[in-house]
Each structure stands twice: as C-alpha cells, then as structure tokens.
C-alpha positions as a printed Julia matrix, in Angstrom:
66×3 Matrix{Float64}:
  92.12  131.87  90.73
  90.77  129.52  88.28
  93.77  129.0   86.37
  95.37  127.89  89.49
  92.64  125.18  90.43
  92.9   123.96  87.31
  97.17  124.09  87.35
  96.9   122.16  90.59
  94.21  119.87  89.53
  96.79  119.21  86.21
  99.62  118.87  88.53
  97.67  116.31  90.86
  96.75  113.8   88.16
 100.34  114.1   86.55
 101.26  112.79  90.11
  98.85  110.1   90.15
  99.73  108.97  86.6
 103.31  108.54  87.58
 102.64  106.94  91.04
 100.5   104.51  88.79
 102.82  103.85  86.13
 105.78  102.91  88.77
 103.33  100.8   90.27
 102.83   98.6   87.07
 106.48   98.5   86.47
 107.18   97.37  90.55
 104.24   95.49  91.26
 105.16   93.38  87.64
 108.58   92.48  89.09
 107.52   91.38  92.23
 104.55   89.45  90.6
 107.06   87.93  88.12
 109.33   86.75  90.78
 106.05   85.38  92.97
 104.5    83.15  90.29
 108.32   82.51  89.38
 107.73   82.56  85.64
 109.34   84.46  82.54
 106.75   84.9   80.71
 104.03   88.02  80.68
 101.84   86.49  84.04
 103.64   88.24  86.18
 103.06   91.8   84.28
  99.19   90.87  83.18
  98.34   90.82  87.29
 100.0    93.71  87.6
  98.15   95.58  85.0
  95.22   93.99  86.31
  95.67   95.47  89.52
  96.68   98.96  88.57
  93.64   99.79  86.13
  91.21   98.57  88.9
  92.83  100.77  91.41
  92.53  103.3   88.58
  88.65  102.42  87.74
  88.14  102.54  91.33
  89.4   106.35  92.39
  88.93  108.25  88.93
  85.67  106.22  88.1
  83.76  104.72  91.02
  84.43  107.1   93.69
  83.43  110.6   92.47
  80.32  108.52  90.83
  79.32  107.16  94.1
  80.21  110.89  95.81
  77.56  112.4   93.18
C-alpha cells in the first residue's frame, strides 16, 4: 500500500512538472507577442510567473497547512 502512495504521489508531481513546463513555454509566447519584443522579456515574465505559482503550491501552501 505504501509503494502505491508513493507511485501516485511520483506520478502526481511528474504531472505537475509537465503542466508547469508547458506553461513557461505558452505563457512566453503569448508574453512575447504582448510586450511585442524579440528579445528574452517576453520569456523572463513568464518564468517569473511559473516559479511563483510553483513557490506558492509546493512551498507556501503545505507550510501554511502545517
């Protein structure tokens, strides 16, 4: 039973990491096309973005839950 939880829980954070890293790849483009530049503005909002998402539900949350 506990090699499932932890399967699952490895699974779920797989998921997450992907869902994040399309998000810095999609949110970039849009950004990019926004701010109508060529240069790396576009991508350092994005980035910006994403890891405080991240900070925010692997960090802050179960912190604040504890």
């Amino acid at each position: 039973m506990l090699e499932m939880k932890l399967y699952t829980k490895f699974i779920k954070k797989i998921f997450f990491y992907s869902i994040l890293f399309t998000g810095i790849v999609l949110s970039s483009m849009i950004f990019d096309n926004l701010i109508d530049t060529k240069d790396d503005s576009g991508y350092l909002i994005a980035v910006g973005i994403c890891c405080l998402t991240f900070f925010i539900l692997e960090y802050l949350l179960p912190k604040l839950k504890n």
